[in-house]
FINU-503165 format. One line per 3 residues: number of its first residue (from 1); their letters; for each residue x negated, y, z negated of N, C-alpha, C. Coordinates in steps of 0.05 Angstrom, whole numbers, plus 5000, padded with zeros to 4 digits. Each point is the difference from the previous one (the first is absolute). Example, Ala and Ser with C-alpha at 12.3 -4.5 7.8 and 13.67 -1.06 7.14 Angstrom:
BEGIN
1> AS> 4736 4886 4844 5018 5024 5000 4982 5024 5000  5007 5021 5014 4984 5024 4999 5015 5022 4986
END
This chain:
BEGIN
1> XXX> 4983 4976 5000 5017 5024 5000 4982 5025 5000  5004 5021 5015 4985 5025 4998 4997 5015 4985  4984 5009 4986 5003 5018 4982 4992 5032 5014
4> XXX> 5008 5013 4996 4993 5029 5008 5002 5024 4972  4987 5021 4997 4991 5014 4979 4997 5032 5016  5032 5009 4986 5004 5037 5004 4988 5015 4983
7> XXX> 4994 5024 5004 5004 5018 4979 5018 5024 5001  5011 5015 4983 5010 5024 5006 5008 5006 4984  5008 5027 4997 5008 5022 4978 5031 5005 4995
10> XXX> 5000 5005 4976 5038 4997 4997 5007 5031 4995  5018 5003 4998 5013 5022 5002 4992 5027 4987  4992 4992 4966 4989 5013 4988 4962 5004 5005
13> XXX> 5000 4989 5022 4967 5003 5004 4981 4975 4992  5018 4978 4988 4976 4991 4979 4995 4971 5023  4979 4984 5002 4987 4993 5020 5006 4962 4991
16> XXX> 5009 4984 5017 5000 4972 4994 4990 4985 5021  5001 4977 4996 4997 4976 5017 5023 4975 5005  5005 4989 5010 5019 4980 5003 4985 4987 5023
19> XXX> 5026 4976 4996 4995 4975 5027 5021 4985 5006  4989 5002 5023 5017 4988 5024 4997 4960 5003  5014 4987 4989 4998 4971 4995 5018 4986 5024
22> XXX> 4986 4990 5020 5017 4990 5022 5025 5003 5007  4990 5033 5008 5021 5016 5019 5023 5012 4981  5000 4994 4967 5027 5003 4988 4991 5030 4986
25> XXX> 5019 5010 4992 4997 5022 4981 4985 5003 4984  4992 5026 5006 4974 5012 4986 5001 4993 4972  4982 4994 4982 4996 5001 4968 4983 5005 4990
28> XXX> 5001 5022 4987 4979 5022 4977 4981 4979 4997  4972 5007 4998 4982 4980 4993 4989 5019 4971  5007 4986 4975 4994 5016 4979 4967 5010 4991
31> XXX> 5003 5009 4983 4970 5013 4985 4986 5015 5009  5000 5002 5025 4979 5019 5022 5018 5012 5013  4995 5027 5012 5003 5023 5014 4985 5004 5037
34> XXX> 4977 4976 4999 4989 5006 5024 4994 4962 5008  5002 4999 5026 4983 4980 5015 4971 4993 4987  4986 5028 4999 4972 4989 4996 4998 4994 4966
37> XXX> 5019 5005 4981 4999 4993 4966 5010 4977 5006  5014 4987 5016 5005 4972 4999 4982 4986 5010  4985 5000 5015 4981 4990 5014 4970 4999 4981
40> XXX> 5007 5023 4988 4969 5000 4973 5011 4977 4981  5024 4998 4995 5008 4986 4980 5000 4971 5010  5005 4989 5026 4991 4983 5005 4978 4983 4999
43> XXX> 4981 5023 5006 4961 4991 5005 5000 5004 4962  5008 5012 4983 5000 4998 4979 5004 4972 4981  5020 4989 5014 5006 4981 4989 4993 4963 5010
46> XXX> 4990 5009 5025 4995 4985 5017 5026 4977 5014  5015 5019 5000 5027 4983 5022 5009 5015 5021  5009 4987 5024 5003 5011 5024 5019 5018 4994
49> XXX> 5001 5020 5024 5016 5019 5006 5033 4998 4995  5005 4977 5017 5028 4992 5002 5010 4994 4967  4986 4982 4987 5007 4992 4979 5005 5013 4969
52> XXX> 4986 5025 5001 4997 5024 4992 5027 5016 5003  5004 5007 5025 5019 5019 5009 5034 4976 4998  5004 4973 4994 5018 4996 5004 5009 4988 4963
55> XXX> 4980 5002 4993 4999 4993 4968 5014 5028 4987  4999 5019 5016 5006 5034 4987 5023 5004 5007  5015 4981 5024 5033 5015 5014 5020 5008 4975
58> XXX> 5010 5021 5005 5020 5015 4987 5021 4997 5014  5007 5029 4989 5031 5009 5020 5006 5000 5029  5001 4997 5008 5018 5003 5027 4991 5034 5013
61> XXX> 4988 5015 5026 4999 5016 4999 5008 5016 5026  5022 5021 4997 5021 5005 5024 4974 5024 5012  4993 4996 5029 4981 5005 5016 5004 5033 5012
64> XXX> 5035 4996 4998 5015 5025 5003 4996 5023 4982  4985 4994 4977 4996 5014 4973 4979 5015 5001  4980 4990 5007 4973 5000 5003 4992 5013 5025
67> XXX> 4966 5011 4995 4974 5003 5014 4989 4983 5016  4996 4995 5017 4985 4977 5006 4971 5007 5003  4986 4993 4990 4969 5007 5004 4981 4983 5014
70> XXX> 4971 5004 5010 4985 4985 5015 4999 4971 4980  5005 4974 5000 4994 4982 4985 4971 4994 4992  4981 5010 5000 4968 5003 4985 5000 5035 5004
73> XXX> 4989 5009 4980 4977 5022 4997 4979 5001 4975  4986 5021 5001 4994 5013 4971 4988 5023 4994  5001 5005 4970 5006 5026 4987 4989 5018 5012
76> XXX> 4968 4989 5010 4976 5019 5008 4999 4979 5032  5011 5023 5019 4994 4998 5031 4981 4995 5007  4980 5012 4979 4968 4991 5019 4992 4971 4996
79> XXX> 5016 4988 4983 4998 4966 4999 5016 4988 5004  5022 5010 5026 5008 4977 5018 4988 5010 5036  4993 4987 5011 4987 4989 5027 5017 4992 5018
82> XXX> 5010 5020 5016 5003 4989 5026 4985 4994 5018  5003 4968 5018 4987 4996 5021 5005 4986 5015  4990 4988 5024 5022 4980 5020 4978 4982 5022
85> XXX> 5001 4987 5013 4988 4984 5021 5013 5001 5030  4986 5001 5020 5026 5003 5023 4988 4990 5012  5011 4985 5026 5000 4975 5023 5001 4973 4984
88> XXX> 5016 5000 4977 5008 4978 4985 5016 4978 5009  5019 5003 5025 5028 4990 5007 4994 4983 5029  5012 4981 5008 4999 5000 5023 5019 5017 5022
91> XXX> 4985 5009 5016 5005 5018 5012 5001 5033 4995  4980 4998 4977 5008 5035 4991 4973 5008 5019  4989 4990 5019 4976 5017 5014 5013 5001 5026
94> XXX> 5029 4996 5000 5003 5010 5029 5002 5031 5004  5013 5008 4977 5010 5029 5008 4963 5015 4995  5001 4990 4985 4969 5011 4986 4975 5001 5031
97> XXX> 5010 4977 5011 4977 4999 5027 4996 5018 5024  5039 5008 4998 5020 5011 5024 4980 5031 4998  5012 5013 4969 4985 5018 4991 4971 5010 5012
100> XXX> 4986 4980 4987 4971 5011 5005 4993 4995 5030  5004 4976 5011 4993 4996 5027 5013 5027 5020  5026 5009 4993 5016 5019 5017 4970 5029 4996
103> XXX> 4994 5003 4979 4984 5018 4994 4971 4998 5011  4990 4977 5007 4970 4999 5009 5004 4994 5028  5029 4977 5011 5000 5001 5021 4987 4979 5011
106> XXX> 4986 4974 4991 4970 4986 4990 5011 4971 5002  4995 4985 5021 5012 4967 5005 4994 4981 4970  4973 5004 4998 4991 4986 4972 5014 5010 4967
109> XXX> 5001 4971 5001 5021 4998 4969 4985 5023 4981  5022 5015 4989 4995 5019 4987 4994 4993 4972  4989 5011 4983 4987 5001 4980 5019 4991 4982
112> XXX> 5020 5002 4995 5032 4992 4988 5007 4971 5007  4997 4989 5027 5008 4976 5008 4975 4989 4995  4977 5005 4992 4976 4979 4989 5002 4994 4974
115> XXX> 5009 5022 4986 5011 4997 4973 5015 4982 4994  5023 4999 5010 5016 4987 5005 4999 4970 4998  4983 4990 5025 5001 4974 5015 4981 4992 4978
118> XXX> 4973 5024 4979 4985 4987 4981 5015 4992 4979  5027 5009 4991 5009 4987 4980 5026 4972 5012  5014 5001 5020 5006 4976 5010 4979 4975 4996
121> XXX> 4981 5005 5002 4977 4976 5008 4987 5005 4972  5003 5011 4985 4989 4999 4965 5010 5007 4975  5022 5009 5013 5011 5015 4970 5023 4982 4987
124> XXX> 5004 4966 5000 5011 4989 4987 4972 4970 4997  4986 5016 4979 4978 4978 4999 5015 4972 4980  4981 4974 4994 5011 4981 4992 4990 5020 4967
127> XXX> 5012 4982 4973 4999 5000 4979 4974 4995 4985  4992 5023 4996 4969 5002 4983 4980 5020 5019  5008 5007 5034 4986 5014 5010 5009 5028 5012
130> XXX> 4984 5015 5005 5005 5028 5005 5009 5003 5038  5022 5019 5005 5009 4998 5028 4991 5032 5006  5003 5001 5018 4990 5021 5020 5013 5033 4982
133> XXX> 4980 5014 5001 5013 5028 4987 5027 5013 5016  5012 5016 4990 5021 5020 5015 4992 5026 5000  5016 5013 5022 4998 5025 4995 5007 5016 4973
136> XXX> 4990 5014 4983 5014 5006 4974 5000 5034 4998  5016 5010 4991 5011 5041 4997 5001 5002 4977  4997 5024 4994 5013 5015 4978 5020 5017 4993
139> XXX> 5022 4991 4989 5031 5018 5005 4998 5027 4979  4987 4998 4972 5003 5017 4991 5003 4972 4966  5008 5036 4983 5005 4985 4967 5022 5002 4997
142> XXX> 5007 4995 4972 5027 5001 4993 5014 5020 5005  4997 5028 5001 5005 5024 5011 5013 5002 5025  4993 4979 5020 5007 4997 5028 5026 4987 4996
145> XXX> 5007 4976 4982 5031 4977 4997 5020 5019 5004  5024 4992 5012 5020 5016 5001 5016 4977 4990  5030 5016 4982 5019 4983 4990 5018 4989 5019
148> XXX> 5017 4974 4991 5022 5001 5021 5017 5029 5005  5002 4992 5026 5023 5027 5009 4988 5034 4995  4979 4994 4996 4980 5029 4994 4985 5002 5030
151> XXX> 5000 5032 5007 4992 5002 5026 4971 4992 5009  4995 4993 5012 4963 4986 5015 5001 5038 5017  4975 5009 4977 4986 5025 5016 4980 4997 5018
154> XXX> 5005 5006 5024 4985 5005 5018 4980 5031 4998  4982 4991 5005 4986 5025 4991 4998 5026 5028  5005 5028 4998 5003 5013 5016 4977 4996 5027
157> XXX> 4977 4992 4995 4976 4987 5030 5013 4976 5014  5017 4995 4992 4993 4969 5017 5022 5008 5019  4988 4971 5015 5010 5001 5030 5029 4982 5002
160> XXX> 4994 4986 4976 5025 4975 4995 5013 4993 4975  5024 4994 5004 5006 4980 4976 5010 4982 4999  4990 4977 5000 5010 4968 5010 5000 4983 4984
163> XXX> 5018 4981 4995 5000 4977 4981 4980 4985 5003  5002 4979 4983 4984 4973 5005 5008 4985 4980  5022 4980 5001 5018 4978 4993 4985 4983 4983
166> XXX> 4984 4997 4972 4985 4971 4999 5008 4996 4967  4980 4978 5001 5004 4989 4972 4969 5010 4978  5006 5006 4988 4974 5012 4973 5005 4990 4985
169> XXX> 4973 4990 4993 4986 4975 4971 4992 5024 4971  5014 4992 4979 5002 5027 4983 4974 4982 4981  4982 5014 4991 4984 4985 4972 4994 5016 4978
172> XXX> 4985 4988 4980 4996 5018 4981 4970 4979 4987  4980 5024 5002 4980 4985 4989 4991 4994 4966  4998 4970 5002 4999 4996 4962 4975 5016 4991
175> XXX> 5002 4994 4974 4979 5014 4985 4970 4990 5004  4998 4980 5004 4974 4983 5007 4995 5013 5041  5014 5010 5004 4997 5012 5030 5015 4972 5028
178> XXX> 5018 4987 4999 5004 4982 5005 5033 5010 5013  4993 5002 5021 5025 5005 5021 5025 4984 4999  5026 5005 4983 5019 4984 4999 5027 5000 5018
181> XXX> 5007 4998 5014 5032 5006 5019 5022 4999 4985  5018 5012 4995 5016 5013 4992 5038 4986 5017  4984 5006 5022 5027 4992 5023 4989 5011 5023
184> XXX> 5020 5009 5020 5003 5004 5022 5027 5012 5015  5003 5034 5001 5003 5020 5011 5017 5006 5029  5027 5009 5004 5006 5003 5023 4976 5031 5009
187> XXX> 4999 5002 5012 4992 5039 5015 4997 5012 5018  4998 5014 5005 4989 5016 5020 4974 5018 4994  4986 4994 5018 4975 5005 4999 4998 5024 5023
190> XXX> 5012 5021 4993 4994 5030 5020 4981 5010 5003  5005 4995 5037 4974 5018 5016 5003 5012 5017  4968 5021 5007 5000 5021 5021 4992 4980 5026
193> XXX> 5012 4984 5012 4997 4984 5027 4988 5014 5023  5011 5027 5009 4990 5011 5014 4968 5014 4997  4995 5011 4967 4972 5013 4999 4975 4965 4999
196> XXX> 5019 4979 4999 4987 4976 5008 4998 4992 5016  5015 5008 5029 4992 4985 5022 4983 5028 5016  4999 5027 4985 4975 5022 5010 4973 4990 5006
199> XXX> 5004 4982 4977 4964 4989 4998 5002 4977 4974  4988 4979 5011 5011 4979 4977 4980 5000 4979  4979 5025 4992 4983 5006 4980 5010 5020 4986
202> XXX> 5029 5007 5016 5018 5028 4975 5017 4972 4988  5007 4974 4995 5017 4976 4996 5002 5014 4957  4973 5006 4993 4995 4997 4968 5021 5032 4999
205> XXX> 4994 5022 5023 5019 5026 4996 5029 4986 5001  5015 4978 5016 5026 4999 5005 5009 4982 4983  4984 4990 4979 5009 4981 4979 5004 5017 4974
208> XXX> 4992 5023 4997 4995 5015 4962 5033 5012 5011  5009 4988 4997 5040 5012 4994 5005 4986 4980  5036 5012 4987 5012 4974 4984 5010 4978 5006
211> XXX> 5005 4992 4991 5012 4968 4997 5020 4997 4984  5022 4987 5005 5020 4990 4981 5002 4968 5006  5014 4995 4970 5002 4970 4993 5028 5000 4989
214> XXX> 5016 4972 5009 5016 4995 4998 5010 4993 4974  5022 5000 4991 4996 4999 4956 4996 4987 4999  5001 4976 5015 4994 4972 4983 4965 4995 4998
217> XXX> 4994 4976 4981 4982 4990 4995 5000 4972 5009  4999 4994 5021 5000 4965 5001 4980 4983 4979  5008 4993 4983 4982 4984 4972 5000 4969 5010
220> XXX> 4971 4993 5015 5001 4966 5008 4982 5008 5030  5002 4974 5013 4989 4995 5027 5018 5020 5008  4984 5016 5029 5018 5010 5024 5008 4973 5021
223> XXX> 5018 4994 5006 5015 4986 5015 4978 4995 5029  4995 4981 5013 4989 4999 5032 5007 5020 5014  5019 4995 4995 5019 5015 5031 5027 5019 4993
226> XXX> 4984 5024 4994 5016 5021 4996 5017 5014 5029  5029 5000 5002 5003 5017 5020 5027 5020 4990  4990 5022 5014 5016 5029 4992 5006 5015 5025
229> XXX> 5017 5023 4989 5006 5011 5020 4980 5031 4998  4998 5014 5016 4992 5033 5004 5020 5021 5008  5004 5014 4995 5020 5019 5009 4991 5036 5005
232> XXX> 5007 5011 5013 5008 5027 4994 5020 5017 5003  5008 5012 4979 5022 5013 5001 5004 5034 5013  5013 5003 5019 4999 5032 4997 5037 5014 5000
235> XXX> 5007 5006 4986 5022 5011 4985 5014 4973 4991  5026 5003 5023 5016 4974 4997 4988 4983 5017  4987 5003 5014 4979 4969 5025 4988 4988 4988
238> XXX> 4992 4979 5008 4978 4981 5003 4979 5008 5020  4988 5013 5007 4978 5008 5022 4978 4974 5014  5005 4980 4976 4976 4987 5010 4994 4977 4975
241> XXX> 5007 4975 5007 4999 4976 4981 4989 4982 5015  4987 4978 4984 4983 4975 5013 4989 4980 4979  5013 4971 5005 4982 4996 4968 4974 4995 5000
244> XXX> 4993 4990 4976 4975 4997 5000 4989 4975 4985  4983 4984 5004 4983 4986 4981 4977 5000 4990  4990 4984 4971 4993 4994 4986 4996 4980 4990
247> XXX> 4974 5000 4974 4991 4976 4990 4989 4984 5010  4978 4979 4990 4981 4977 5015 5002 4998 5020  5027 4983 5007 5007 4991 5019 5003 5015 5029
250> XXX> 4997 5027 4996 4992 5023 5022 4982 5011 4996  4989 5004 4993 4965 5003 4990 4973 4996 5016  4989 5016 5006 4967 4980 5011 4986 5008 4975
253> XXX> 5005 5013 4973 4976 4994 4986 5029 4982 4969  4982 4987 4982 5015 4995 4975 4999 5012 4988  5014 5006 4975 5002 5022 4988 4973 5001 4976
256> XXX> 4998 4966 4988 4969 5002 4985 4986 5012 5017  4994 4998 5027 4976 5010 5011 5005 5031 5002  5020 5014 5010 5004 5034 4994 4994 4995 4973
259> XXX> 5010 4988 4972 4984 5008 4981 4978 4996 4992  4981 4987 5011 4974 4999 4989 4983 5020 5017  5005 5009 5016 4989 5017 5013 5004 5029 4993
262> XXX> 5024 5015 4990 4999 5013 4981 4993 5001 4973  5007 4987 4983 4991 4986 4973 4963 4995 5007  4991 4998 5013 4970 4992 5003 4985 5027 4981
265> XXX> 5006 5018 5019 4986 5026 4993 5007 5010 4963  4981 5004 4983 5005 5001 4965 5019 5018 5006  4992 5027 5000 5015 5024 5003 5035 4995 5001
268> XXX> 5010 4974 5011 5023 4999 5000 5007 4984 4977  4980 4983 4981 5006 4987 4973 4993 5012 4984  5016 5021 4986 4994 5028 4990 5021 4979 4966
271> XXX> 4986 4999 4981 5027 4985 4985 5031 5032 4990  5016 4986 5010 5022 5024 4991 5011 5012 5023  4993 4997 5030 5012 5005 5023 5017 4987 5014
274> XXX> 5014 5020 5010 5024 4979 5018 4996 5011 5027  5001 4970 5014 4993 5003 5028 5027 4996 5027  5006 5013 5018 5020 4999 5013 4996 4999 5025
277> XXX> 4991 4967 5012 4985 5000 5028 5019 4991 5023  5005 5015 5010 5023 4996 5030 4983 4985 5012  5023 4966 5020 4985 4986 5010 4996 5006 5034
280> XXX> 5020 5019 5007 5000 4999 5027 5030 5002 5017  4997 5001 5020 5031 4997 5012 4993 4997 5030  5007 4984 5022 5003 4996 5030 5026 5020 5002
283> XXX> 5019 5016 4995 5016 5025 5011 5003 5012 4995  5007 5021 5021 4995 5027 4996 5019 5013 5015  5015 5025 4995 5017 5008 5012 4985 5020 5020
286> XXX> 4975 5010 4987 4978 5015 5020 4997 4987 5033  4991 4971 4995 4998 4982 5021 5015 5000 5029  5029 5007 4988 5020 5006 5015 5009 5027 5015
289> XXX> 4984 5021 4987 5005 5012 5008 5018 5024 4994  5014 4999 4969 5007 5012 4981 4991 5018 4990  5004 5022 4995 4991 5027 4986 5009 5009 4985
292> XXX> 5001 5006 4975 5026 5003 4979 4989 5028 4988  5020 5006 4983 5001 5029 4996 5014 4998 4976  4995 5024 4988 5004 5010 4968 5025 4989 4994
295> XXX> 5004 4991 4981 5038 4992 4997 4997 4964 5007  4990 4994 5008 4994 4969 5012 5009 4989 4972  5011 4978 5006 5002 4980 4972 4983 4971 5009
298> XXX> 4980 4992 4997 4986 4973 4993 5014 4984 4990  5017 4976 5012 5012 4982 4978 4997 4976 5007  4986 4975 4984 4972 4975 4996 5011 4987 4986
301> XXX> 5014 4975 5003 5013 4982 4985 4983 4968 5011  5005 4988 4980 4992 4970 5014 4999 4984 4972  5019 4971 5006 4991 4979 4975 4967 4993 4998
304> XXX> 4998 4993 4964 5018 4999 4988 5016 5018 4979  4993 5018 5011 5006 5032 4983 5033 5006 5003  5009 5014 4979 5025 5006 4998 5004 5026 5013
307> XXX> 4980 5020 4999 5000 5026 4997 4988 5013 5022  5009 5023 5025 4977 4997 5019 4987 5029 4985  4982 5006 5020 4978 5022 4995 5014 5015 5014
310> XXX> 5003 5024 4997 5014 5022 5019 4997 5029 4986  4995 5009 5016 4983 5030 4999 5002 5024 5023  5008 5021 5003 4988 5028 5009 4979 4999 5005
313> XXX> 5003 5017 5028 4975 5019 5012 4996 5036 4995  4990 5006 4982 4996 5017 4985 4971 5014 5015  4998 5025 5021 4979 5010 5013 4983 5024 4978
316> XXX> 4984 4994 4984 4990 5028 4980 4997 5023 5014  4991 5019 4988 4998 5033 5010 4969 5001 5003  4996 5016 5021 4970 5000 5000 4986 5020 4979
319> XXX> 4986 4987 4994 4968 5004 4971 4980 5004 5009  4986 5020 5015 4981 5001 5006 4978 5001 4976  4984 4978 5004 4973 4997 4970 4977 5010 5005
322> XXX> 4991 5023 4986 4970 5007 4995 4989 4990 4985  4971 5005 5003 4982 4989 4972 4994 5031 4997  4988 5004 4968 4990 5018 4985 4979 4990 4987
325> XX> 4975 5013 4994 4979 4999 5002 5000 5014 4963  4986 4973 4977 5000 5010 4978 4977 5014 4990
END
C-alpha cells in the first residue's frame, strides 16, 4: 500500500504533517510539525520512515481546510539543495539533439546524443559496480522551492519558461554523513529552454530557476513504470497536454547510479542537509513548439500520487544588479 507524506498549514498559521495511506483520507501524523522532524525522529530511533509516520496517525484531515505546502523543506534554505540529471529517459535526447544539431547545423551526433547513448550502454550497471556518469545541474537552494499552487517566477532575463514533468528523489543526510532517501517527489523542474538551446554551455544559466514539488512524499520504492500526464493551461483551455513517463523501466540510467554519482562528491554529505535531485524527463512542451506566457498554469499529475503539481507562470520585474566596491 502507498504511503505518501503532506505538509501544510492550517488556518490559524500553525504548520502540520499528515498521510496519505493507500489513496484513503488524509490523517494527522502526530508529534511533529514538519516532514524533516519526522524523519530525524526516525534516524533517531532507528525505524523506517513508513513505520514511524503510521505508528503517529491521528485524526482525519479535511485538505479543504488547509495549506498545502512543499512536502520536504527546511528552516535554513541554505541547507536544502536543489539539483537534477538530464538525458535520464529513453528518448529524452531527441528533442535535446533536434535543439543543438538545428543550432550547429553538424551531421555528427551531437554532444547530447553521446551523452545519451553513454548512459544507455552504462548507466544501469550490474550490483556492486559503478555505471556511466550523467549529465548533472544546479537548480538552486531551498529559497528556489515553490509551494503547491504558488506561482514558478520566471526571472525578468530569460528567454523562456518551460516545464519539465519528472520525478525527484528527496534525502536527508544522517549525522555520520550517510545519504538517506526519504521518498520520491512529483515536479516540475523549470527551465529557460530557449537561453539553452543559444549555446549548450549557457545549459547551468537555464537550470538556476524554481522548482515546484508536488505535496506528496512517496515514502517506499518509486514504482518501474511511472506514467502521467503534462498539461498547460491558459484561461479556460488546455493549450497543450501529452503524457509522460517515468521510472526504471524508462530510464537509461538507474536511479542508485544517478545517486552515487551525486552523493560521490563530500560537499553533498554535509550531516543535517536535505537534498532534492530531479531525475529527468523525455517531454517537453518546448519540443513542440509551445510558448507560454505569464498566467500559464503547469498542471503534472501521474500514479502513484494522489495530488498533481500545478503551478503559475509568474514573469518578475526587471532588477538590474550592480556590484559596489567596499
Amino acid at each position: 500500500m502507498p504511503l505518501t507524506l503532506i505538509q501544510f498549514k492550517d488556518a490559524a498559521g500553525a504548520r502540520g504533517v499528515a498521510a496519505i495511506l493507500d489513496r484513503a483520507e488524509p490523517r494527522r501524523v502526530t508529534g511533529v510539525t514538519t516532514t524533516l522532524e519526522l524523519a530525524q525522529a526516525a534516524l533517531a530511533t532507528g525505524t523506517g520512515l513508513e513505520a514511524v509516520a503510521t505508528a503517529r496517525l491521528g485524526d482525519p484531515l479535511d485538505l479543504a481546510s488547509v495549506t498545502l505546502l512543499a512536502p520536504i523543506d527546511h528552516p535554513d534554505t541554505a541547507h536544502l539543495l536543489m539539483t537534477g540529471t538530464g538525458l535520464t529517459h529513453l528518448g529524452s535526447a531527441e528533442g535535446r539533439d533536434k535543439m543543438h544539431r538545428a543550432a550547429v547545423e553538424n551531421p555528427a551526433p551531437t554532444d547530447s546524443m553521446k551523452m545519451f547513448l553513454m548512459g544507455v550502454e552504462g548507466g544501469k550497471p550490474t550490483a556492486g559496480e559503478t555505471g556511466c556518469q550523467p549529465e548533472w545541474f544546479y537548480k538552486g537552494d531551498g529559497s528556489c522551492l515553490v509551494a503547491p499552487d504558488a506561482p514558478l517566477r520566471s526571472p525578468a532575463f530569460a528567454l523562456d519558461a518551460g516545464e519539465e514533468p519528472e520525478i525527484a528523489g528527496i534525502y536527508l543526510i544522517d549525522a555520520d554523513g550517510t545519504p538517506v532517501r526519504l521518498g520520491f517527489a512529483l515536479a516540475n523542474e523549470f527551465s529557460d529552454h530557449v537561453t539553452e538551446r543559444g549555446n549548450y554551455l549557457w545549459l547551468a544559466h537555464s537550470k538556476l530557476r524554481n522548482a515546484a514539488l508536488g505535496p506528496e512524499l512517496l515514502v517506499g520504492d518509486l514504482p518501474a513504470d511511472v506514467r502521467g500526464t503534462s498539461r498547460i493551461r491558459r484561461g479556460d483551455d488546455v493549450i497543450w497536454e501529452k503524457p509522460f513517463l517515468s521510472g526504471e523501466a524508462n530510464m537509461s540510467h538507474a536511479i542508485a547510479n544517478l545517486e552515487h554519482h551525486h552523493f560521490k562528491y563530500g560537499l553533498f554529505r554535509r550531516p543535517g542537509d536535505v537534498h532534492v535531485h530531479f531525475f529527468g524527463t523525455a517531454t517537453l512542451s518546448f519540443s513542440e513548439g509551445v510558448t507560454t506566457q505569464p498566467g500559464d498554469v503547469f498542471e503534472i499529475e501521474a500514479q502513484p500520487f494522489t495530488l498533481p503539481v500545478r503551478n503559475p507562470i509568474l514573469v518578475e520585474e526587471a532588477a538590474p544588479v550592480s556590484v559596489r566596491a567596499l
